[in-house]
C-alpha positions, 0 to 999 in steps of 0.5 A, a space after each residue: 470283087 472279093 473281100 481283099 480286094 475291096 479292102 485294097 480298093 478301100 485303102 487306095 481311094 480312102 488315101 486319093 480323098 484324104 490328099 483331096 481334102 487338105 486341097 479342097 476348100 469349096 462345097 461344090 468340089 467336096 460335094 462331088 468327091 463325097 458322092 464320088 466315094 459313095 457312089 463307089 461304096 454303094 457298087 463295091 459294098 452293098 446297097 445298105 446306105 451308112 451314116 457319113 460324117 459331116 465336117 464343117 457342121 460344127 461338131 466333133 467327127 467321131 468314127 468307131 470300130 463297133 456299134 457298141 463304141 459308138 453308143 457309149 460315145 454319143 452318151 458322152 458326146 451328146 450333140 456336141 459330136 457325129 460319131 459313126 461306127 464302121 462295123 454296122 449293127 449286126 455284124 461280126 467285128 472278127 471277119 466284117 472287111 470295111 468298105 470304101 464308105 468306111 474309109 470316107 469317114 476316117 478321112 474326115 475324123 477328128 477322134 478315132 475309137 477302137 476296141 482292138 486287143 485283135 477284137 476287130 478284122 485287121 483290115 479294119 484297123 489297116 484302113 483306119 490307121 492309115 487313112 486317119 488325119 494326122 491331126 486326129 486322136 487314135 485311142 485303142 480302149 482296151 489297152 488304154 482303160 487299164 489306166 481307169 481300173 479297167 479289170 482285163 483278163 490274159 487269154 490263156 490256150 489250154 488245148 489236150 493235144 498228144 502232139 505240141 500245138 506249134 504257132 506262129 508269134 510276134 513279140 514285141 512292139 518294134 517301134 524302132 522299126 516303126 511298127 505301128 498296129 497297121 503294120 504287117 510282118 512276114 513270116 516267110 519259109 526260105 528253104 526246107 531240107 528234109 526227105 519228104 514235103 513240108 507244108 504248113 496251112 490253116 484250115 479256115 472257115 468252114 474248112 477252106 484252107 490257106 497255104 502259107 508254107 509249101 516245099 514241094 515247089 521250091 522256094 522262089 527268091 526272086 518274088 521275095 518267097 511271096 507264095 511261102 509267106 504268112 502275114 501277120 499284125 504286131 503282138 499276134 500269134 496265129 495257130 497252124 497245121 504243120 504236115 510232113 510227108 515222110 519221116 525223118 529230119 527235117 530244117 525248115 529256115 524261115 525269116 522275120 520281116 516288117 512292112 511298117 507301111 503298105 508302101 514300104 520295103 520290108 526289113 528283115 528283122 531275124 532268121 533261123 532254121 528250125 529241126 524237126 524230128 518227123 517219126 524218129 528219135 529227136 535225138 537222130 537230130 544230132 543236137 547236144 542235149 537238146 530241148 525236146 517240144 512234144 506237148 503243149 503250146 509252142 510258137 516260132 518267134 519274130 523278135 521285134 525288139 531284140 532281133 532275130 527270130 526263137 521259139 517259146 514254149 510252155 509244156 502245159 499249154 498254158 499260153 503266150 504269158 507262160 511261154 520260156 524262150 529257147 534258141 531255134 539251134 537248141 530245138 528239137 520239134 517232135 512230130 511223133 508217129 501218133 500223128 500220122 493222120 490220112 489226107 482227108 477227100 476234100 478237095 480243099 486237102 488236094 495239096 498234100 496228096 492223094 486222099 487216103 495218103 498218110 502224113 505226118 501233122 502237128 495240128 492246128 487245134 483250134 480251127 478258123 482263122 483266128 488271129 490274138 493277142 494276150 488280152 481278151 478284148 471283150 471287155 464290155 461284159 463286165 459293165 466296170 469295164 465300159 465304165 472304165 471306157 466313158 471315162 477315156 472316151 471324155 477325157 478324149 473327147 475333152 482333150 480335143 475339144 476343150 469348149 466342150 469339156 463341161 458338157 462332156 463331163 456332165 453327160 459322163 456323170 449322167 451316163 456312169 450313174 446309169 452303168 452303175 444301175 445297170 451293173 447293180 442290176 445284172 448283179 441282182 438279176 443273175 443272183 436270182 439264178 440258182 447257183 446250180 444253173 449258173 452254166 453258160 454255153 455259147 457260141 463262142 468264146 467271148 463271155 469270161 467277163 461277163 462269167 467272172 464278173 457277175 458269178 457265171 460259170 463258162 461251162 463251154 462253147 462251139 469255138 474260141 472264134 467266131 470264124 471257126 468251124 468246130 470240129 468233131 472233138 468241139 462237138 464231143 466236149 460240147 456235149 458232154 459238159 451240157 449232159 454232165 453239168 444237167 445245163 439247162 440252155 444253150 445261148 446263140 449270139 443272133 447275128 451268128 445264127 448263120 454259122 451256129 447249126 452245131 450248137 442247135 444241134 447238139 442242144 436239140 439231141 440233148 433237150 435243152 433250150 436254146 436262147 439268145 445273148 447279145 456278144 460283139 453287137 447290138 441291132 434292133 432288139 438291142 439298140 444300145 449298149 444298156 439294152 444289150 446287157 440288161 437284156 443279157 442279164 434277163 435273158 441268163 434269168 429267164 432260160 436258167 431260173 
């Protein structure tokens, strides 16, 4: 069974067990319905058992997305709470799909804790958000710790491309519509006039792509244009590759719609026809002073909140926050000639034509299925930030469990005097590192925090996303800053040891070290939230000292 499937068959399960459990009231009929969900966790999901809650011991049932969240509420919680995390120690919080032993946690939760600014697989979220307990707690802590002087940085996108950067985007949080973070909406591509082909995909992992949109067979209303539909969660934007295979003028009408819940029918919110001038003068468009995108960062638009669909842009790519709004009808899209590009041999390609045949292609830019929102969600780098966390998560914790108040607020005092040793400590250790070395190259790009926080320059990294696969551009960059900057190592988180061959290889042509640092989750060599990041401190020391 493969991922998606599994994540179905988790919801759908998940969903039986939570009916049962506002119907059971024996031990023995729950007994065979916690083996039954875990007997089909262990042949869906692997054989690696995972902690289950345990309703009716007495305590707060905690589930969290990570195991980070997880070991800064059991500091808070202490024996008054279980609290078990979905995504296992070692694993990546970007790409792991929940199983149906993770949604048999949820049901029985009376807390929920995500990190979420789209840190975690949506799917997780999916099963978490719509197997929850309507009387239990769902706090999202990035977007909630801003009320705890949480410091959170705005992701910005600034890619040096000669074409504009053209995305998909959903602005706004449609709660008249009912949107919640579980829902999804659909950008669906309903007709394309033109005179050649149009698709528009995304080269995922390790360059498997996903069609979303494809002109060359129609465009089926009867199955609501199902295979020319991208999926996307509230407030995201996603990247994509735009191909054409003739010049000329292009209009490609798409439509905005919301599926609030799995189960219900979606409602269609905007649409509108976008112009593309494909290898010809964007004024053959016939458009009255139009607005010319040809450089930059621009995305098509579901409005949630106002209705309708647009586009924003900004010429210098800064990112969504800079973005103007402009009608679709005052639009030009330029797909200049100098991005006729050759249809690569891989057969994953095969869909746009012969290998060697030339296209037209607006870039995806940053490759991998990576989906966000304006805020950086690796928050816990800056150890202010997981300060700001313990704070929430025991005033959570206290709200629903008021017996307990006393004893969450003295196990928060115990562990927030040892986050603000542990930031003095990463302050003092990384100071001890001469300010010429203080050059971090990683992974991925998931340590502007602990960069601005505690004075480490991000020199660069393979991708933005852990899910990525770089390409020869990344590769070329990368290595220039680390010959340029004289970097003396290179860092690799352990659990993407897997998937970082190109970091080690460029860091063995250029003699550098390669060192581990803890990013997205802890494991045996960092069992906690503090281990992790005093080993992060000592690690940067050790390799750049």
């Amino acid at each position: 069974m493969g991922r998606a499937t599994l994540s179905t068959a988790a919801l759908s399960a998940a969903a039986r067990l939570r009916g049962q459990r506002g119907r059971t009231r024996g031990r023995g009929r729950l007994a065979a319905l916690v083996a039954m969900v875990v007997t089909a966790a262990f042949s869906l999901g692997g054989c690696t058992a995972k902690p289950l809650l345990t309703p009716g011991d007495g305590k707060l049932q905690v589930v969290t997305t990570t195991g980070i969240l997880r070991d800064l509420v059991k500091n808070v919680g202490g024996d008054r709470v279980d609290a078990v995390s979905i995504i296992p120690d070692g694993a990546d919080p970007h790409t792991y799909e929940p199983t149906l032993r993770d949604a048999r946690n949820v049901v029985y939760a009376d807390v929920a804790f995500s990190n979420y600014a789209m840190l975690e697989e949506h799917n997780i979220i999916k099963v978490l958000d719509t197997n929850l307990p309507k009387s239990a707690t769902n706090v999202s802590l990035v977007e909630e710790s801003a009320k705890y002087a949480a410091d959170l940085i705005q992701l910005t996108e600034n890619v040096n491309l000669n074409t504009v950067w053209l995305g998909l985007r959903v602005w706004g949080s449609g709660q008249q519509l009912g949107v919640t973070r579980d829902s999804d909406v659909l950008i669906q591509a309903t007709n394309v006039t033109g005179p050649g082909k149009m698709y528009g995909y995304l080269t995922g992992t390790f360059g498997d792509t996903s069609v979303y949109f494809d002109s060359s067979n129609g465009f089926d209303a009867s199955d609501d244009y199902k295979d020319d539909t991208a999926t996307l969660p509230a407030d995201s934007h996603t990247h994509l590759s735009w191909a054409f295979t003739k010049p000329g003028i292009y209009h490609v009408t798409l439509r905005g719609q919301v599926k609030a819940t799995p189960s219900a029918i979606p409602v269609t919110v905007g649409q509108a026809t976008y112009t593309f001038a494909v290898g010809v003068n964007p004024s053959e468009a016939g458009i009255k002073n139009p607005v010319v995108f040809n450089q930059g960062h621009a995305d098509l638009s579901v409005e949630l909140d106002n209705g309708g669909m647009d586009t924003h842009y900004d010429p210098t790519g800064g990112g969504e926050m800079t973005q103007k709004t402009y009608p679709a009808n005052q639009v030009v899209i330029e797909v200049p000639n100098n991005a006729i590009a050759e249809i690569p041999g891989d057969r994953q390609f095969r869909f746009l034509g012969h290998p060697g045949d030339q296209i037209y292609q607006l870039a995806q830019a940053v490759l991998g299925n990576h989906v966000h929102g304006e805020l950086d969600p690796h928050t816990w780098q800056n150890v202010r930030n997981a300060e700001a966390y313990v704070k929430l998560i025991r005033d959570t914790l206290s709200a629903k469990d008021p017996a307990g108040t006393a004893t969450y607020s003295a196990n928060a005092a115990r562990y927030l005097s040892q986050l603000d040793a542990l930031d003095n400590y990463m302050r003092t250790t990384i100071a001890k590192i001469p300010q010429a070395n203080r050059y971090l190259v990683t992974t991925h790009d998931g340590f502007a925090y602990l960069g601005k926080a505690y004075g480490i320059q991000i020199a660069g990294f393979v991708t933005p996303n852990p899910s990525s696969q770089p390409s020869l551009a990344d590769r070329r960059k990368l290595t220039e800053s680390i010959h340029n900057l004289k970097v003396k190592a290179v860092f690799l988180e352990p659990n993407l040891k897997a998937r970082s061959s190109d970091l080690t290889q460029v860091a063995n042509e250029q003699h550098v070290k390669v060192c581990p640092i803890y990013g997205d989750t802890l494991d045996s060599g960092a069992p906690t939230y503090i281990d992790m990041m005093r080993f992060n401190a000592n690690t940067l020391r050790k390799c750049l000292g």
